[in-house]
N, C-alpha and C positions, 0 to 999 in steps of 0.2 A: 538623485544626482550622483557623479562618480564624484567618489574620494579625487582633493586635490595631490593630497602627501600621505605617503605609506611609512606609519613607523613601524621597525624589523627589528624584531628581536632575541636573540636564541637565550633559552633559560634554562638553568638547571638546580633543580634547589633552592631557590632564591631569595627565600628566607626573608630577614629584615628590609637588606636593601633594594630587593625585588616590588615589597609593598610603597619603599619611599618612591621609586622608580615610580608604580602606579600613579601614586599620588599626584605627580608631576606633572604626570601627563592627564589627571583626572581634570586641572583649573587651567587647561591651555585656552589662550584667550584667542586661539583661530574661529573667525566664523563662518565658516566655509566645511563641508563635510572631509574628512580624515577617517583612517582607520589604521589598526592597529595588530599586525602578525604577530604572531605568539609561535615560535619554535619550542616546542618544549624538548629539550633534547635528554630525556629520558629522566628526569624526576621520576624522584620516589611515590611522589604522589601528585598522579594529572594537576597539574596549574589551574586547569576550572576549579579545582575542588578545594587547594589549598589556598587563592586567592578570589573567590567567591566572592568576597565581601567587596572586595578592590575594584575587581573587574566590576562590578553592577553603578561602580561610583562616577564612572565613566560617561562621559557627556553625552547626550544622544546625536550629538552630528557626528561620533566615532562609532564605527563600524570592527568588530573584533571575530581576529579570526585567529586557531589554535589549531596546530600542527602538530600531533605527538611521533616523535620518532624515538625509538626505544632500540637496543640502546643507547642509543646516541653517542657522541664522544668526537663526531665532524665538526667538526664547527664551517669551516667550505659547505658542507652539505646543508647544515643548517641554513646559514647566509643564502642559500640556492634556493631552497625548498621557501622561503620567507617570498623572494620577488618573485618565485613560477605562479604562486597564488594570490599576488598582490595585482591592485585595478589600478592604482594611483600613476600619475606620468614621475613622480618622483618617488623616490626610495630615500627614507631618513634611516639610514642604518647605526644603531643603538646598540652599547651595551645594558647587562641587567643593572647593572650596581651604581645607577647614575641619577644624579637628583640634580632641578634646573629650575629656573622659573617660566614663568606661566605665558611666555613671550618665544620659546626657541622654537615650534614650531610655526609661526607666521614668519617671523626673522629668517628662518633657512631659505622660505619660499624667496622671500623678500630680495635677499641676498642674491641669491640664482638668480634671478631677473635685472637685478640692478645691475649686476654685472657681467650680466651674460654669457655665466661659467657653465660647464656641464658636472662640476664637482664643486660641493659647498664644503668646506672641513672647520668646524670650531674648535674649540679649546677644551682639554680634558683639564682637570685644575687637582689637583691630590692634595697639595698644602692648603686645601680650604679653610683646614680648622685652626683656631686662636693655639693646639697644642702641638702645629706641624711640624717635623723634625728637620731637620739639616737635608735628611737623604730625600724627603716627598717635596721639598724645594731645589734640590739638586735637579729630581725629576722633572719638576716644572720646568724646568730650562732646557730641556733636549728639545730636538726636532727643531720646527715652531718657534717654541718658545714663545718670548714676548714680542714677535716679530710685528711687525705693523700688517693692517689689512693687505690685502693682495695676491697673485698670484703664487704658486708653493710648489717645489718637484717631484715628480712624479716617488722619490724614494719615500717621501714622509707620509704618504699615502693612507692613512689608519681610522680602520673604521671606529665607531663607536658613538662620535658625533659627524658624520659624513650624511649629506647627501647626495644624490646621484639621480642623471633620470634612466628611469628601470629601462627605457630602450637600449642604454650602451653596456647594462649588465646583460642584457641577452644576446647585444651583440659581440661584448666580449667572449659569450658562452660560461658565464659565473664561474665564481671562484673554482680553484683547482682542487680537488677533493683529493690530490694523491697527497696535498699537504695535512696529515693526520695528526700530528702534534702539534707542541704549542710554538705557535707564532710564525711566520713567515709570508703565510697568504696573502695579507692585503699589500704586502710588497710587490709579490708577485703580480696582484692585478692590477696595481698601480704602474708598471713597467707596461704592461699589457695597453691598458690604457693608452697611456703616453703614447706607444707606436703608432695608438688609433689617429691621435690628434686631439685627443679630450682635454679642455682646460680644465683648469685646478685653480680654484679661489680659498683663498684662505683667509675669515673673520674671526677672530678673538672677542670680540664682543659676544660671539656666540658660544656661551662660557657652559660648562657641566660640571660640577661638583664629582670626583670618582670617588666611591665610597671604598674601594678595596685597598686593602691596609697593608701593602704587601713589604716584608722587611729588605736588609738589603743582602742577605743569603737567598731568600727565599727567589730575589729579582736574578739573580748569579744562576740560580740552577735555572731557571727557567730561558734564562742566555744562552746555557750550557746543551738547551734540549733544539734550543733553536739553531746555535750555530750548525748541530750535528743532523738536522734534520731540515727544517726549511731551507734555511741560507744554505744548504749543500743539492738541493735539488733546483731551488731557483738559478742559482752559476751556472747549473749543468744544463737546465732547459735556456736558459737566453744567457748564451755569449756576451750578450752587451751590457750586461750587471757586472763583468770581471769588474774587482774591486770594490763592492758595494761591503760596507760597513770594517772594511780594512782589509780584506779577505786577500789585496795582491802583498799585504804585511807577512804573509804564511808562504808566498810564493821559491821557490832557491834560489839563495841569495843573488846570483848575478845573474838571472830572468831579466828580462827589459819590462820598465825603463829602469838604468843601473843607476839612475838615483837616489832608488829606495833602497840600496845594497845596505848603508848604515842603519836603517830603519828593520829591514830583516832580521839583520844580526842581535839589535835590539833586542826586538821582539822575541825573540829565540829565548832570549835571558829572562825577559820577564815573563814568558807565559810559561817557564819555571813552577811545575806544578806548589813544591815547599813554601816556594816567593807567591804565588798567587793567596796559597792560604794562611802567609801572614799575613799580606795585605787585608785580607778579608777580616779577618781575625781583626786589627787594630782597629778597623772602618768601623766594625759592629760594635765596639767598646768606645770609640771617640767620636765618630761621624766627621771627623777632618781629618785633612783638606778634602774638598769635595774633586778636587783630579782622582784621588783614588776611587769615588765611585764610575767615574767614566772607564780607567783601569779595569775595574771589577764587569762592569756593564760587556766593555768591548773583549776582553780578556777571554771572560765565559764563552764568548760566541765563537772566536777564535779554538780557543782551546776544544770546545764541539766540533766545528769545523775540519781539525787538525783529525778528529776520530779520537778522543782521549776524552776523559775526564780528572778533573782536579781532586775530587772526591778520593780518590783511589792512589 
């Protein structure tokens, strides 16, 4: 029988949370046939070999398949190469670093059906642990958020817990692979998307544990890689993103609409390389108020976007 859902993965190294990942999806209580792509995007050492033990634990109605591309560093390409060799009519697109219980694979299905979406999106959750800090509960709150079930726009688009049926990722033509650094793509295809007419459902109850521990410098530069690279090539390819994540904030001051003129000026002040890395500096010693991590968040991507770095 064909797989009903394809879980996609891209991995690289994957260490601890790669095996919990396994694990997760080793006690999926779907009865129905699955299977499961493996992008290996260029580990040190092939994924058959260093998850050996994981992979064999894996249920017999999952079907496993492993893609090595060496040396990797796409993650677009990856995501591509995941549905070109996938049988399933849906696509569960995953990250490695994610631990869930043993229900989110019949739930996604579930969901798409109940609702009649062409995009299932749950919840990534960071402050899972009893030791979560100010800034991985800050986190929790973007996008999404704690928004109630239901439809979602096309800009919060992110894959990791996403599914999709693999006909509208080939008819979108898959992610954009000219997106090489980190972050921007699944905006991009989410834009894409939306033009198509694809609905977007969004359930929280379809909850993921992210194991990735990331501080809130470390969240800053990687703002700082995206503003200057993704968000600068998405603007450029669709017109119709002007504005997306503050980007008309960087526009000259009296560009239309001239009621952001004060908001320019603003902005001008505070994306203030000196002022951004106090801010930063006080956040990583106190974790409040949590506006300054939105600050630091939107700030980076600007400051990328502008062609600068705060670093410097």
């Amino acid at each position: 029988m064909s797989p009903d859902i394809s879980v996609q993965v891209p991995v690289k190294n994957g260490g601890d949370a790669f095996k919990r990942f396994l694990k997760s999806l080793a006690v999926q209580d779907i009865q129905s046939p699955w299977e499961l792509v493996i992008i290996d995007d260029g580990s040190d050492l092939p994924v058959q070999e260093e998850f050996l033990h994981q992979l064999g634990e894996l249920p017999d109605l999952c079907s496993v398949k492993v893609v090595r591309q060496y040396p990797g560093g796409n993650r677009p390409a990856a995501r591509n190469a995941a549905f070109q060799v996938s049988e399933a009519p849906v696509a569960l697109l995953m990250d490695a670093d994610l631990e869930f219980d043993r229900s989110l694979l019949r739930r996604h299905l579930e969901t798409g059906e109940e609702a009649g979406a062409d995009v299932v999106m749950g919840k990534r959750i960071n402050a899972w642990s009893r030791n979560s800090t100010p800034w991985q509960r800050w986190f929790d709150s973007r996008a999404m958020g704690n928004s109630p079930a239901g439809p979602f726009p096309w800009n919060y688009f992110i894959t990791g817990n996403l599914s999709i049926k693999r006909s509208l990722l080939e008819e979108a033509g898959g992610f954009d692979t000219a997106i090489d650094c980190y972050g921007g793509e699944d905006t991009e295809m989410g834009y894409r998307l939306n033009e198509m007419g694809v609905s977007f459902q969004w359930n929280p109850l379809l909850a993921v544990n992210h194991l990735d521990d990331v501080s809130v410098r470390e969240h800053s530069e990687k703002m700082l890689e995206y503003g200057g690279t993704g968000l600068r090539y998405t603007l450029n390819k669709h017109p119709g993103t002007r504005g997306l994540l503050g980007s008309r904030w960087i526009e000259p001051a009296f560009s239309p609409p001239l009621h952001l003129c004060f908001m320019r000026l603003f902005t001008r002040i505070a994306l203030f390389k000196p002022v951004y890395r106090s801010v930063l500096k006080y956040s990583e010693a106190h974790s409040v108020p949590s506006i300054f991590f939105t600050y630091l968040a939107v700030g980076a991507c600007l400051i990328g976007l502008r062609g600068q770095d705060y670093r410097k």
